[in-house]
N, C-alpha and C positions, 0 to 999 in steps of 0.2 A: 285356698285361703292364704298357706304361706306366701306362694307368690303372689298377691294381692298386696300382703301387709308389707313384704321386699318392697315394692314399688312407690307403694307411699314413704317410706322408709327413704326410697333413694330420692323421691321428690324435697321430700324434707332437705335433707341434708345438700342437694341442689340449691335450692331456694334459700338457705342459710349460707353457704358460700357465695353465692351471689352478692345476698343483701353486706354479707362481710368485707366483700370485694368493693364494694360500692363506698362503704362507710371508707376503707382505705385508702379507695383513688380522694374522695373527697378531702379528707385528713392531709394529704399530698402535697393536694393543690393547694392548702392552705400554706403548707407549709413553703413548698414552692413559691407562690406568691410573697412568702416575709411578712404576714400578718400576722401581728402579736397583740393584738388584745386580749387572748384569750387566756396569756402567760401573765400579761402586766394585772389584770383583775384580779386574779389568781394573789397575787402578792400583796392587793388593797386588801382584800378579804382576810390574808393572815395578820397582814397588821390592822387590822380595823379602820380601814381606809373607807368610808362610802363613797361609790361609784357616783357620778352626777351625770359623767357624758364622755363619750366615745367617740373616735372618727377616725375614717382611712383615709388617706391619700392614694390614686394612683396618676402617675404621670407617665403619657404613651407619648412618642413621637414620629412623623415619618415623613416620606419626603413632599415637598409641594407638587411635582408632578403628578401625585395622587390625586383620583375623583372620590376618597371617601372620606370628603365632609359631606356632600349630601348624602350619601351613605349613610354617613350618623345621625343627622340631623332624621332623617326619616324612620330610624330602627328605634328611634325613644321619642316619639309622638307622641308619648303621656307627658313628654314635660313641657313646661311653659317657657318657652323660647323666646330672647331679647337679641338685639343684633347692634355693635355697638361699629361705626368706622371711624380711625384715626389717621392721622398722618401715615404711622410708622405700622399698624394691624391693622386688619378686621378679625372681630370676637364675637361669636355665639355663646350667649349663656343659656345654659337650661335647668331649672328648678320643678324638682316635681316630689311633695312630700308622697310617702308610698306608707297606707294608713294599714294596710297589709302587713308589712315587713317593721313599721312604726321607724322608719326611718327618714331621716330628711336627706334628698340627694340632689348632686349640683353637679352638671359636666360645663366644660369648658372647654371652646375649642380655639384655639388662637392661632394665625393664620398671617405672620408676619408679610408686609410687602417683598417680595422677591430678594431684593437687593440686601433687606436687613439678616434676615436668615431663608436656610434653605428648606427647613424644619417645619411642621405643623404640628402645633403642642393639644394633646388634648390632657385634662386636668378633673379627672372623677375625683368627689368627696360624697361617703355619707358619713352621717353624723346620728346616733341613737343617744336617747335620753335612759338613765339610768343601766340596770344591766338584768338579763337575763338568759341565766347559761343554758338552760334547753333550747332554748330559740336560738342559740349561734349556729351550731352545727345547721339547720336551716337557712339559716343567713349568709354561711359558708357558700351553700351551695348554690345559692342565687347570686350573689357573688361571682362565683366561676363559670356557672353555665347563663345567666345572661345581662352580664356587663360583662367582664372582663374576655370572653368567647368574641363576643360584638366587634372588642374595639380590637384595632391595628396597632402590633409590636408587638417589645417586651418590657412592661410597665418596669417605672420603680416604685417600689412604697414607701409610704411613711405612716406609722402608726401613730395614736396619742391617745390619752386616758387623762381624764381630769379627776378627780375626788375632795371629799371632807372629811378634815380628824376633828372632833371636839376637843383631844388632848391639849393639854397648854405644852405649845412648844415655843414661846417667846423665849429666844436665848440659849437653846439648844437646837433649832432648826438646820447649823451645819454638822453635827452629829447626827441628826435624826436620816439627814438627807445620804450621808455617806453609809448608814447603817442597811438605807433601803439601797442601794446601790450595790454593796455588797449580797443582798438577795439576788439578784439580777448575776452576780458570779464575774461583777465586771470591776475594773479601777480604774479609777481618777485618771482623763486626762486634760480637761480645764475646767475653772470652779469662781466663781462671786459670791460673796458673804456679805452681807448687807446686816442690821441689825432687825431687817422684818420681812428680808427676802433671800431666799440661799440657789444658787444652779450651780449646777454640778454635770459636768461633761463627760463620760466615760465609755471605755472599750470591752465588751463580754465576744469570747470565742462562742457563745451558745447563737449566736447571731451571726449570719452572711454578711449581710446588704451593713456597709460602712461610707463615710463620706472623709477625706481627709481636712485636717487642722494645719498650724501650724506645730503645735505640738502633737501631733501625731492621730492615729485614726481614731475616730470617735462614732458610737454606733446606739449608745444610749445618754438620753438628756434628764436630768430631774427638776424639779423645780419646786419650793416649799415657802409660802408665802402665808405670814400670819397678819392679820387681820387686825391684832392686837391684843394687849391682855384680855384674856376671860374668852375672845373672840375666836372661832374656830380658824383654824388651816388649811388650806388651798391644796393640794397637789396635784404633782402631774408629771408624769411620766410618757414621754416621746421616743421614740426611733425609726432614723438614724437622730433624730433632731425632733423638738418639740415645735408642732406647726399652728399651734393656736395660740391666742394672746394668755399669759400667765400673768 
């Protein structure tokens, strides 16, 4: 009986390292990857930011003598596929909302004529409505094992977060904006003040992936856009750069 209860004993404790091991590679690759949504929400929530919408960027590239755009084109058959030709490219679009994961996703493959580049861009977005932090670690992992496993290279990312404050910040919005800024553990490295729109450019060490300025490296964007008096606040929070219209 002892050695009975050993055995399940040591299955446990297998089976719990495993699933430990698992959660960890997963965790990694996020991390690896430079997706921060799940930092930037995190900071809506303490200031009472509501979440409205989410999206990643990934941008792969590689050479034209590659055959894998049919490749790709054939690995994501669930999406609905447009084909556009110009002068200077050909572009494949594909849209495929995924009611599973409740996320909307768009590849792009762009496939310059020879002479203009040597490169073939491919350009993954999804975008989720609202937020839901048990579902990310899910999300994580479809994410890495089947998009980002599929395509060819070593992407870059861009993250962004959009939100609503009902707070009245008319006239305080470049305060509000540098105080979330300093959440982020980063400072000012370019800024616009407008009297109903505020960006604010800056550099956090908590973050890899940077693009450079003239004034120097910048790795997170902010952006606080009021509506008007009485009328709620916009935000939005991007890195390295904010990629949606604010």
């Amino acid at each position: 009986m002892a050695v009975k209860n050993l055995y399940f004993v040591f299955i446990f404790i297998f089976l719990f390292g495993f699933l430990l091991s698992a959660w960890h590679t997963e965790r990694t690759n996020a991390e690896r990857h430079d997706i921060h949504v799940e930092e930037i929400v995190e900071q809506f929530q303490q200031q009472n930011i509501d979440v409205a919408e989410w999206s990643i960027f990934a941008k792969f590239s590689f050479s034209q003598k590659s055959k894998k755009v049919k490749r790709i084109y054939t690995q994501f058959r669930q999406f609905n596929w447009s084909y556009l030709e110009s002068r200077n490219f050909e572009k494949w679009t594909g849209t495929y909302y995924n009611s599973d994961k409740q996320i909307t996703e768009t590849l792009q493959i762009i496939k310059p004529h020879a002479k203009a580049s040597p490169k073939i861009q491919v350009i993954y977005e999804a975008t989720g409505k609202r937020w839901n932090g048990r579902a990310w670690m899910e999300l994580e992992r479809y994410f890495n094992r089947h998009i980002f496993d599929k395509l060819p290279g070593n992407p870059t990312f861009f993250t962004c977060v959009k939100g609503y404050t009902d707070d009245k910040m008319e006239g305080v919005l470049f305060f509000e904006a540098n105080n979330l800024l300093k959440r982020f553990h980063a400072k000012p490295v370019e800024s616009l003040n407008e009297q109903r729109f505020v960006s604010i450019s800056g550099f956090t060490n908590d973050w890899d992936h940077s693009i450079e300025t003239k004034n120097g490296k910048m790795n997170i964007q902010i952006s606080l856009r009021s509506a008007g008096m009485g009328e709620r606040t916009t935000v939005t929070v991007g890195t390295p750069i904010i990629t949606t219209e604010y």
